[in-house]
C-alpha positions in Angstrom: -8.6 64.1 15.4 -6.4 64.3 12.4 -3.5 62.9 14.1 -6.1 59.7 14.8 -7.2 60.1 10.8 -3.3 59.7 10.5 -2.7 56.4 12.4 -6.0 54.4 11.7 -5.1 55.2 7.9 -1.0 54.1 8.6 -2.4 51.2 10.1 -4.4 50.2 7.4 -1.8 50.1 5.3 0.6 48.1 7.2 -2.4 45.9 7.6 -2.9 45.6 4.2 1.3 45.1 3.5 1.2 42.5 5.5 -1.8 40.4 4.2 -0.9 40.6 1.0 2.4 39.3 1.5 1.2 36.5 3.5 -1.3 35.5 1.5 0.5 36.4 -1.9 0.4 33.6 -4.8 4.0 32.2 -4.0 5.3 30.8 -7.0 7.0 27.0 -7.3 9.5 26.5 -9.0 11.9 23.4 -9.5 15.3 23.8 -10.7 15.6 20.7 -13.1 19.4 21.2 -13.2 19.3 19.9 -10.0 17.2 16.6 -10.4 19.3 13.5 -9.7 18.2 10.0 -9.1 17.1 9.1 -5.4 19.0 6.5 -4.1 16.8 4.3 -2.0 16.4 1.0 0.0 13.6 -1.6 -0.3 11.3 -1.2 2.9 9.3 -4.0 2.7 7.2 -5.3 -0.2 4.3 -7.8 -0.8 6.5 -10.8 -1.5 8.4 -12.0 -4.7 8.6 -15.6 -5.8 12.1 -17.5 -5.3 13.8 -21.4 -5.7 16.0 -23.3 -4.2 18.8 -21.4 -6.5 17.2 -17.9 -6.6 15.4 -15.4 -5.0 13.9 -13.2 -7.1 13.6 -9.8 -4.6 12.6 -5.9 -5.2 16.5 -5.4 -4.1 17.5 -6.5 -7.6 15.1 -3.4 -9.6 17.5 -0.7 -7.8 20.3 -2.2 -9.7 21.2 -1.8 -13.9 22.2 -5.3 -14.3 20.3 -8.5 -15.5 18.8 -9.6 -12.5 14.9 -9.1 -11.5 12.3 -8.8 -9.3 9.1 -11.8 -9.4 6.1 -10.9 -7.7 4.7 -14.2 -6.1 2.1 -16.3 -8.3 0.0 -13.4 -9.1 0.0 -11.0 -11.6 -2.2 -8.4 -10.2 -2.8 -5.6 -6.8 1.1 -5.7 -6.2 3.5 -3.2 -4.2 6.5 -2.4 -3.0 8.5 0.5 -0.7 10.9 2.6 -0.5 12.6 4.4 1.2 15.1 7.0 0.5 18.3 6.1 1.6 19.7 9.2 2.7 16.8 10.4 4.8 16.6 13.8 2.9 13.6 15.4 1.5 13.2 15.0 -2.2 10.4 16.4 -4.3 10.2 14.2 -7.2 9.9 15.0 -10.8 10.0 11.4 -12.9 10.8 7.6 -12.6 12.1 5.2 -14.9 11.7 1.7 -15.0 12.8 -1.2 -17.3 11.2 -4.5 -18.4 12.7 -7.4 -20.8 10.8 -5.7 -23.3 11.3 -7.5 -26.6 14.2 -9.4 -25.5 11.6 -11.7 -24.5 10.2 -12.3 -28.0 8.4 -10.9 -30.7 5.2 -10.4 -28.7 7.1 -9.1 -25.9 6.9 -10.0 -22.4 3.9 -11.0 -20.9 5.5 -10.6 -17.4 6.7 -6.7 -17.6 4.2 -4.3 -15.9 1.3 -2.5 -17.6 -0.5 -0.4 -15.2 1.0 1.1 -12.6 1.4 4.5 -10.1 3.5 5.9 -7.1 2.9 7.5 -4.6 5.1 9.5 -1.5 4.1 9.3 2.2 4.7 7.5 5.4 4.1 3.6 5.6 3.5 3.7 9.9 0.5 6.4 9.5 -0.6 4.2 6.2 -0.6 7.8 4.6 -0.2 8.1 0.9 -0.3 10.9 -1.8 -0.5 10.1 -5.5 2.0 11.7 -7.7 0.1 11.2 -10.8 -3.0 11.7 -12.0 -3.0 9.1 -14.1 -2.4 5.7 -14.3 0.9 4.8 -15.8 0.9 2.4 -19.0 4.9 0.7 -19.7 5.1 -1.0 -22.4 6.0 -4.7 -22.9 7.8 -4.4 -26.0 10.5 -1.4 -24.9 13.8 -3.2 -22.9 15.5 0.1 -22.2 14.5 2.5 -19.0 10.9 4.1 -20.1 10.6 7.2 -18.3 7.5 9.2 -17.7 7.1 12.5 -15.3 5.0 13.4 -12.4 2.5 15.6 -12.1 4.5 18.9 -11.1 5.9 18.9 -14.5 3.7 18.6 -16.5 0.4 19.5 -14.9 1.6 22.4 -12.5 -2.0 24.1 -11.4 -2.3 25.3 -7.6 -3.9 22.2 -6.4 -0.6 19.8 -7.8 1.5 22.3 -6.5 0.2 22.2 -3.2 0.2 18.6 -3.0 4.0 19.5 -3.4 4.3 21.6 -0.7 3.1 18.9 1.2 6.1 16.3 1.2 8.1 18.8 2.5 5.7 20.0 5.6 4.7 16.4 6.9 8.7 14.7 6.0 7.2 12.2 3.7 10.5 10.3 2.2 8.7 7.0 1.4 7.5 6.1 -2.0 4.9 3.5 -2.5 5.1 1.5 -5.9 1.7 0.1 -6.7 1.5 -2.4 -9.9 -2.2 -3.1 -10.6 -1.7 -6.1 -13.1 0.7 -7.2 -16.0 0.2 -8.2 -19.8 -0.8 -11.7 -18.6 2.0 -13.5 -17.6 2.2 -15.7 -13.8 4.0 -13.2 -12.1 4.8 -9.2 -12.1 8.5 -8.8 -13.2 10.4 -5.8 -13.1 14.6 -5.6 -14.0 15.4 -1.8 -13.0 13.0 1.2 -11.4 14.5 4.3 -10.6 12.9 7.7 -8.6 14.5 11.1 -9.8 14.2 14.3 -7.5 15.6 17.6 -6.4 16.9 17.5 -2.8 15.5 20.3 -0.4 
């Protein structure tokens, strides 16, 4: 009997070992000394406006030089791709992205981006997870990169956290940019955007 006592009672505490170390709280944590900037390729996009002289691509925003990328005539409900380049796993901690800012004028430029968010996921299953909350405001008056951080720095609770976990579980190593409208200008123009991450 006491030897039964014994091993019910061992048992429950390997039991209990066991769950609790299975369903312990694990922690996340990124090491930012390790963030570098994704290199990536354009996947495919929703079109950009060109001339007989130029075409005005999303290849040229993956680039620090002068060229740009022009949406076709509309300034609003745009998108465009990625894909990382590498075909590693990232999880991603901050973009940057750069308009003509006041280089344009005074008022600065109507063209550049106002609203905008990005998501990671897989563009065959049409799957998508936003990375941010919230909407994403550039300004139209700044010309250098403006940089603002995802969600998983600033906003670490359990459910932002497992939306992390995530990207490494179902492979996702696609971003989605989506531009919901300008500051009134014809077209959606962008000169640089850039994805940073730590590599799994």
């Amino acid at each position: 009997m006491n030897k039964a006592i014994f091993s019910f009672g061992l048992f429950i505490i390997i039991f209990t070992i066991w769950f609790i170390y299975n369903h312990r709280d694990r922690k996340f944590n990124l090491d930012l000394s390790k963030e570098e900037s994704i290199s990536l390729n354009i996947h495919s996009h929703k079109g950009h406006h060109q001339n007989s002289l130029t075409s005005f691509g999303p290849e040229h925003i993956l680039n620090s030089d002068t060229r740009y990328y022009k949406s076709v005539d509309e300034n609003t409900d745009d998108w465009i791709i990625f894909e990382i380049k590498d075909s590693a796993i990232y999880y991603p901690t901050k973009l940057q992205v750069r308009a003509r800012g006041t280089s344009y004028g005074v008022l600065g430029d109507p063209y550049a981006l106002n609203r905008f968010r990005l998501k990671i996921g897989n563009s065959d299953s049409n799957e998508w997870v936003e990375l941010n909350e919230q909407i994403f405001t550039a300004s139209k008056m700044d010309p250098k990169l403006q940089t603002f951080n995802l969600d998983i720095i600033d906003n670490k609770n359990n459910r932002i956290v497992q939306k992390w976990k995530s990207i490494k579980s179902k492979y996702y190593n696609q971003f989605k940019l989506e531009i919901l409208d300008n500051y009134g200008g014809k077209n959606i123009i962008i000169q640089e955007f850039k994805i940073f991450g730590i590599k799994m």
